[in-house]
C-alpha positions in Angstrom: 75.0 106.6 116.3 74.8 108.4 119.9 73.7 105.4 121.6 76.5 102.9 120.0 80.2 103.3 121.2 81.7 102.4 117.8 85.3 101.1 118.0 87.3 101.6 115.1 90.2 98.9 114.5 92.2 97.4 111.7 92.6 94.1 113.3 91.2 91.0 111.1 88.5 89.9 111.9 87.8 87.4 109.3 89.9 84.3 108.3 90.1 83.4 105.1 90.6 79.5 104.9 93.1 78.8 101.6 93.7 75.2 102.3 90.2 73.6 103.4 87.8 76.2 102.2 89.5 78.4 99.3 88.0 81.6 98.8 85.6 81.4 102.0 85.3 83.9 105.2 84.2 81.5 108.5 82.4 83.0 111.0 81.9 81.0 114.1 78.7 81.4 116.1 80.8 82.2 119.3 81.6 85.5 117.5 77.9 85.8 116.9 76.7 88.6 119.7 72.7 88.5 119.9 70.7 91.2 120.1 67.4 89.9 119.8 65.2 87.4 117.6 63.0 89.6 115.1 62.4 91.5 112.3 62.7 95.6 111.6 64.4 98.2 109.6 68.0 98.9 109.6 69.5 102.5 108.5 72.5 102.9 105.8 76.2 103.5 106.4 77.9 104.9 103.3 81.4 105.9 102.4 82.7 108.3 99.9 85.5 107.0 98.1 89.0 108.4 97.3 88.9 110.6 94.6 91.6 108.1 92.7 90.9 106.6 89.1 91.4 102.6 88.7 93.2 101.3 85.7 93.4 97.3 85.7 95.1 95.3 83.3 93.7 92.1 81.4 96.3 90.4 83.4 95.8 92.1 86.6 92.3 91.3 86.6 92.9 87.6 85.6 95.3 87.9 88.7 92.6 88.9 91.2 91.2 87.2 93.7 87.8 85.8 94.7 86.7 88.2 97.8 86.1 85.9 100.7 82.4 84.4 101.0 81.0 84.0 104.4 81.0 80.6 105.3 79.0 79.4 108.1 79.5 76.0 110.9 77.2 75.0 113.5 80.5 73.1 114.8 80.9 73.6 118.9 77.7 75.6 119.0 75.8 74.0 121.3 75.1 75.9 124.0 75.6 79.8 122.2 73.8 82.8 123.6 70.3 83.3 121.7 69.9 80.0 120.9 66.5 79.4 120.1 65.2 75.6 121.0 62.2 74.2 119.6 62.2 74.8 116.0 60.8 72.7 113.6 62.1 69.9 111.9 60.6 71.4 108.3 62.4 74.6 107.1 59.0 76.3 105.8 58.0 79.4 104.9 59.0 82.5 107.2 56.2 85.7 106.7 56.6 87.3 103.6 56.7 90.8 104.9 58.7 91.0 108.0 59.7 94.5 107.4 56.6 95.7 106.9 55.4 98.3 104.0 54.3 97.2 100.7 55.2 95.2 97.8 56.9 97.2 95.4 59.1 96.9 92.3 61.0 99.2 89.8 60.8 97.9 86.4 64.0 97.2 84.5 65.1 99.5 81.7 67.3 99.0 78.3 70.4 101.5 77.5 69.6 104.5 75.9 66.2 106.4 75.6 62.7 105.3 75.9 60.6 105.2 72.7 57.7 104.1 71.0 59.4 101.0 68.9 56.6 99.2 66.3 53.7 100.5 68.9 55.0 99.2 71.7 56.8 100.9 74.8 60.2 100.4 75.5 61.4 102.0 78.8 64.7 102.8 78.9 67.4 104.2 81.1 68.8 107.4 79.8 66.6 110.7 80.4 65.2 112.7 78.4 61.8 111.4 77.4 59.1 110.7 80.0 58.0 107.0 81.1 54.5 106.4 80.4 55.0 105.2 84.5 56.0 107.8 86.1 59.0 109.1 88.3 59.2 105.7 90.9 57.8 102.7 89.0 54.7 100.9 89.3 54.1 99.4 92.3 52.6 95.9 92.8 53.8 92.4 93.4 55.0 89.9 91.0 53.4 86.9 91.1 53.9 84.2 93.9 55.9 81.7 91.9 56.8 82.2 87.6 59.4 79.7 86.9 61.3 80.5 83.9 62.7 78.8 80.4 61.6 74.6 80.1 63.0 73.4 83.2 60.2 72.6 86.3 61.3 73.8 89.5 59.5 72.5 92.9 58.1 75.2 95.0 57.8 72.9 98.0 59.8 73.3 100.8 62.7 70.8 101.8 62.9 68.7 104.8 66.7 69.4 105.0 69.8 68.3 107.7 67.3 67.7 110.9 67.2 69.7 114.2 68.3 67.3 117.0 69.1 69.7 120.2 71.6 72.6 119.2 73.5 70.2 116.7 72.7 69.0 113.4 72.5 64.9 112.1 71.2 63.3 108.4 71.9 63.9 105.3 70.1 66.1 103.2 66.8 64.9 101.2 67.8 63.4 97.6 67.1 66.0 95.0 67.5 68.8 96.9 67.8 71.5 95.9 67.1 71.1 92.5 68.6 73.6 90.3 69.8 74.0 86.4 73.5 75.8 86.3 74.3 76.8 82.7 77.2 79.2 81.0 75.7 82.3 78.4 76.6 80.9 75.2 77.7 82.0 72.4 79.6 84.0 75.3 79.9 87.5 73.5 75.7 87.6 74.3 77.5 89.2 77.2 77.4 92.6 75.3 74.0 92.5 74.6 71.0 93.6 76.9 70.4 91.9 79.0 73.0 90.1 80.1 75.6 92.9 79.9 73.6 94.6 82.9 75.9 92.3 84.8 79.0 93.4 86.2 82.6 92.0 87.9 83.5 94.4 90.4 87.4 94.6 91.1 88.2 96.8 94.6 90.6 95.9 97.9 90.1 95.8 101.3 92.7 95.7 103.6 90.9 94.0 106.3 91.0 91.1 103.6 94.6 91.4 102.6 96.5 94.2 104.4 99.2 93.9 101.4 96.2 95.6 99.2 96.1 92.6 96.6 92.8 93.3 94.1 89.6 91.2 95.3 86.1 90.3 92.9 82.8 90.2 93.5 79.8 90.2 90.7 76.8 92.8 90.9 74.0 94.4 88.8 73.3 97.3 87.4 70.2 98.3 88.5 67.4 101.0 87.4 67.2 104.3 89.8 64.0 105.5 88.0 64.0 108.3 86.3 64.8 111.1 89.3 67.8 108.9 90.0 71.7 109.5 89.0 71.1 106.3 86.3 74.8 104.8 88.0 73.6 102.5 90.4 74.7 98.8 91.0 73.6 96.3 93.7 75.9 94.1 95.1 76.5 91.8 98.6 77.7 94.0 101.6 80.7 92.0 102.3 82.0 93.4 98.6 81.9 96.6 99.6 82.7 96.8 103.3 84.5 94.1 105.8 81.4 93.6 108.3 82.5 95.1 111.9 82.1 92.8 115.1 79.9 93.5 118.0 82.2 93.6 121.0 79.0 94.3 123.8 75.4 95.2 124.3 76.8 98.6 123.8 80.2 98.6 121.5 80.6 98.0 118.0 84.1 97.3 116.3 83.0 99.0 112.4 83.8 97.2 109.0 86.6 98.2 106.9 85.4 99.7 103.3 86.9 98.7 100.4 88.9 100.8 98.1 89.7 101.1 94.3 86.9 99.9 93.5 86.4 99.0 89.4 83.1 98.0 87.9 83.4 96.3 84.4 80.5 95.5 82.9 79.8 92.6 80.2 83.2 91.0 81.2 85.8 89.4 79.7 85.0 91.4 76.5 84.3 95.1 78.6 83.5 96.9 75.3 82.2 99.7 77.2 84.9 100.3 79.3 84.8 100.4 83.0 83.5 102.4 85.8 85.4 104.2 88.8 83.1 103.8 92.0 82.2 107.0 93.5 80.4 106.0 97.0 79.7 102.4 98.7 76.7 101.8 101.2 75.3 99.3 102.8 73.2 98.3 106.3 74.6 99.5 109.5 73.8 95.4 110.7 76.1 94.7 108.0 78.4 97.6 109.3 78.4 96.7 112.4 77.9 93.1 113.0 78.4 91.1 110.1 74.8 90.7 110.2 74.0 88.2 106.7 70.4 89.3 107.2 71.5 93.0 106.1 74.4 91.7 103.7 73.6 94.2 101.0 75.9 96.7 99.1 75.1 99.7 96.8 78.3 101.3 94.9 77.4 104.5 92.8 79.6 105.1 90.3 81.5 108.4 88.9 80.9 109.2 85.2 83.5 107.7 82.6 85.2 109.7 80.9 83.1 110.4 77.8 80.5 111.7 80.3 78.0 108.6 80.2 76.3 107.3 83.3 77.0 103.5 83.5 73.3 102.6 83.8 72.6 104.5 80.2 75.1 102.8 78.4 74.5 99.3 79.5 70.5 99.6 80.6 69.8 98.4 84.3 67.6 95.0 85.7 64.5 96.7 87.7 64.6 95.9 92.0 61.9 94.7 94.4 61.4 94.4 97.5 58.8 93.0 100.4 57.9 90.5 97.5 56.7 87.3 98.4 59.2 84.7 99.0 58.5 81.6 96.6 60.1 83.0 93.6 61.7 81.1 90.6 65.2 82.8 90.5 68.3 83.5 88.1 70.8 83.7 90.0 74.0 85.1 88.1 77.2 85.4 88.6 81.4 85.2 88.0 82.5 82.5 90.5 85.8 82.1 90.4 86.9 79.6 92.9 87.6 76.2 92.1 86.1 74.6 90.1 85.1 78.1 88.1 87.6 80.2 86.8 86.0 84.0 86.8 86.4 84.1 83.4 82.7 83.4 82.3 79.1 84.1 83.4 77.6 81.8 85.1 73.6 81.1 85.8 71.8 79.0 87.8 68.1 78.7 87.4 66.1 77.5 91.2 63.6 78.2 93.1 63.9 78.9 96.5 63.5 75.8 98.5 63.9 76.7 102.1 64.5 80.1 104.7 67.4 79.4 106.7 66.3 78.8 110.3 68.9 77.8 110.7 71.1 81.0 110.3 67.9 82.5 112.9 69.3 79.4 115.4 72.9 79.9 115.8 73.4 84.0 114.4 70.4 85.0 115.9 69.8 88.7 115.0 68.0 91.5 113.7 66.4 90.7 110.4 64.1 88.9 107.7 65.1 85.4 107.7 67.0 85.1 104.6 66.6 82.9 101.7 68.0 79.6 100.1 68.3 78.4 96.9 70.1 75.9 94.3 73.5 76.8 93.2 77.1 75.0 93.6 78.6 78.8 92.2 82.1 79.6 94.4 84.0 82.7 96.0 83.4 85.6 93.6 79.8 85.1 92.9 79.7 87.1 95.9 76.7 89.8 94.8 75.5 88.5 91.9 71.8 89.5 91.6 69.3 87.0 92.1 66.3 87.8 89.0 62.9 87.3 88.9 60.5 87.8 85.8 63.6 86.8 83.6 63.5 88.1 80.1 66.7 87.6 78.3 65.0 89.5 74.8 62.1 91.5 72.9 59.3 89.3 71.3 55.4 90.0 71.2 54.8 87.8 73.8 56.9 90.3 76.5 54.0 92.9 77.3 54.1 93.5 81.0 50.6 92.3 82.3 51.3 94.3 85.2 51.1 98.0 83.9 47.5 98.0 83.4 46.8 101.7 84.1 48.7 103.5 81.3 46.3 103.0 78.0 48.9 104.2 75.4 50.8 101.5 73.4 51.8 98.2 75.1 55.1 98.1 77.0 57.2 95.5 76.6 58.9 93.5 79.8 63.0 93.8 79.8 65.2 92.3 81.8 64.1 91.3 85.0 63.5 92.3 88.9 66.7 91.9 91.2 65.5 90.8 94.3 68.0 89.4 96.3 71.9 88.9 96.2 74.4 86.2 96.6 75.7 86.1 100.3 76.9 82.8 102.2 77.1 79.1 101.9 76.9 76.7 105.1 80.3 74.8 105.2 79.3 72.4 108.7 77.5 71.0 107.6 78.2 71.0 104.5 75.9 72.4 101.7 78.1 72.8 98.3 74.9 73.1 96.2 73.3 75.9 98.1 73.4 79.7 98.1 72.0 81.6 100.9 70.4 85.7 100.0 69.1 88.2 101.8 65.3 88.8 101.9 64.8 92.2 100.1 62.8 94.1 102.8 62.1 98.0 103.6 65.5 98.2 104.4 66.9 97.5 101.0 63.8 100.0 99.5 65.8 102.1 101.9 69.3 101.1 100.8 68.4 102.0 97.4 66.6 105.4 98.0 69.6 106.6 99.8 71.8 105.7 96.9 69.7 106.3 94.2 70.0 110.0 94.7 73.4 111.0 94.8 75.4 113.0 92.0 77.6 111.3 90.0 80.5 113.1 89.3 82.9 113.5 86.7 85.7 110.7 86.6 88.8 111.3 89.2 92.4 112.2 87.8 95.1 109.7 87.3 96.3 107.6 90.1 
């Protein structure tokens, strides 16, 4: 922080668009300040919270408000700082491992203990009984493409809005992106493992309303292996902090964090309750600049108040990161902009069909290019985890093929690998049917680490 001159202002910065664009935040690529073109870690900014407990109800939550999803335009660009001619007229595949440092993942776990159930291993969250994979995880890429259920999902990459100067003509290619969007039915599933890993995340910002109205975003629960404080959930940086502006070469204008911040797992029905959230983090390029690249979030949550760690009680989806990039994703979510209504889970099932050089173009900045995939899912979506290595229940057929050094009984594959997050959508031009994620790099490895390690507390006193 000694060599930025960091500016701290309540002034919006962000405009949310409730006629056009419900529910989105426009940036314009004027706003965009380059630094440089390229790839590299970025270091955490975190915020402890108010020590003030959350109560919500049903109606007050049905009252809230999709938090406003960055929403890109290429209009009146030509010309911007940064931009880079000469790119190619195919979107294909960036390098997998901009970041550097190897492919890793954390394997999901399932609420409670882990035990020995009809000879096979079950990891779970909850301590108490050693994992037959030690403290971290095992380490080692997934493989380069596993689509998931019946549906086939092209890996190929699309030819997609063509590159004529700085400014963008043709429609997109027919078919693409293909996805598969689908509500959890019979909907109380929602309570089960693993689908009540997901979360709706209530919280305000008054950088998005200064009145202090209640905002949404969706998240995960994710696993801190077993050193970690088992309260962890992974979200999109915009849900927990505003994104700050870079004024100069030298002067930053720092994002506004968000406040009362409720996480309500397997929603509408919550049988668990909810959790107060103890600390938020996320990227300084998110912190700072608004940076999409680094548009992660990390909320750690207090205790509730029969003492139990979120991730225990609800069991956690596993994370990766520096994977490769042709994945077959879930992406989940609560959208609630039109047409959605927040109420339900939603799913999409794509793969990714394209990085967005185009975000590289016109918001040139520090960064692994991020990804693109199929999915028309609205405003609060915002953070929903993007899965890999889906397994939505138990049967013979789950043994993880990937543990292959621990010769005790087989373990069983739960859940899934979170491996990016919901972010942005391009609005000009326009793209309804795609979602745009950040590429999980070092910097989310080191996102997590940070997070994954601090106390959670006992729950705060009445408001």
């Amino acid at each position: 922080m000694d060599r930025w001159k960091v500016l701290k202002t309540s002034s919006l910065m962000v405009l949310i668009i409730s006629l056009v664009i419900p529910a989105y935040l426009t940036i314009s690529p004027a706003a965009a300040q380059s630094v440089r073109q390229g790839a590299g870690n970025d270091t955490v900014a975190s915020f402890d919270l108010p020590r003030v407990r959350v109560r919500l109800t049903k109606e007050q939550m049905a009252q809230a408000r999709a938090v406003p999803m960055p929403a890109l335009s290429v209009r009146n660009a030509r010309g911007i700082p940064g931009g880079a001619p000469g790119l190619s007229r195919t979107l294909g595949v960036q390098p997998q491992n901009p970041d550097g440092g190897p492919s890793e993942y954390v394997p999901a776990c399932t609420p409670g203990q882990s035990a020995i159930v009809n000879g096979h291993w079950v990891p779970g969250c909850a301590s108490g009984v050693a994992t037959p994979f030690g403290s971290f995880g095992p380490p080692g890429p997934l493989p380069y493409y596993k689509p998931s259920g019946s549906i086939t999902l092209s890996t190929a990459s699309c030819v997609y809005t063509a590159f004529e100067g700085d400014a963008f003509t043709g429609p997109p290619d027919p078919g693409c992106p293909p996805y598969a969007r689908y509500q959890l039915l019979p909907a109380e599933l929602v309570t089960l493992y693993p689908w009540r890993t997901n979360v709706k995340i209530f919280f305000k910002n008054v950088k998005y309303d200064p009145t202090g109205g209640f905002f949404v975003c969706s998240g995960k629960v994710i696993s801190t292996a077993d050193s970690g404080n088992r309260s962890l959930v992974v979200t999109a940086g915009h849900c927990v902090n505003s994104g700050g502006r870079q004024i100069n070469a030298d002067e930053f204008e720092e994002g506004t964090w968000s406040t009362h911040v409720f996480v309500c797992p397997a929603y509408p029905f919550t049988p668990f309750g909810c959790w107060d959230g103890q600390q938020l983090s996320t990227l300084k390029g998110w912190f700072l600049k608004s940076n999409l690249r680094r548009d992660v979030g990390m909320i750690v949550t207090y205790l509730n108040g029969e003492g139990q760690r979120i991730g225990e009680v609800t069991g956690a989806m596993g994370i990766g990161w520096n994977l490769n990039r042709i994945q077959a994703y879930n992406i989940q979510g609560y959208p609630q902009a039109a047409p959605f209504n927040g109420l339900w889970k939603i799913y999409c099932k794509s793969s990714r069909f394209r990085d967005d050089l185009r975000l590289d173009k016109f918001f040139p900045d520090l960064g692994p290019t991020t990804l693109s995939a199929g999915c028309d899912m609205t405003g609060g979506s915002s953070g929903g985890g993007w899965v890999i290595d889906y397994v939505m229940g138990h049967s013979l057929f789950n043994r993880n093929p990937f543990i292959l050094f621990y010769s005790g009984p087989d373990v069983w594959r739960v859940g899934g690998i979170v491996n990016s997050v919901t972010s942005y959508k391009w609005v000009v031009p326009s793209e309804p049917d795609a979602l745009q994620g950040p590429y999980f790099g070092t910097s989310v490895r080191n996102l997590w680490n940070a997070a994954r390690v601090v106390v959670s507390l006992p729950p705060p006193g009445g408001e």
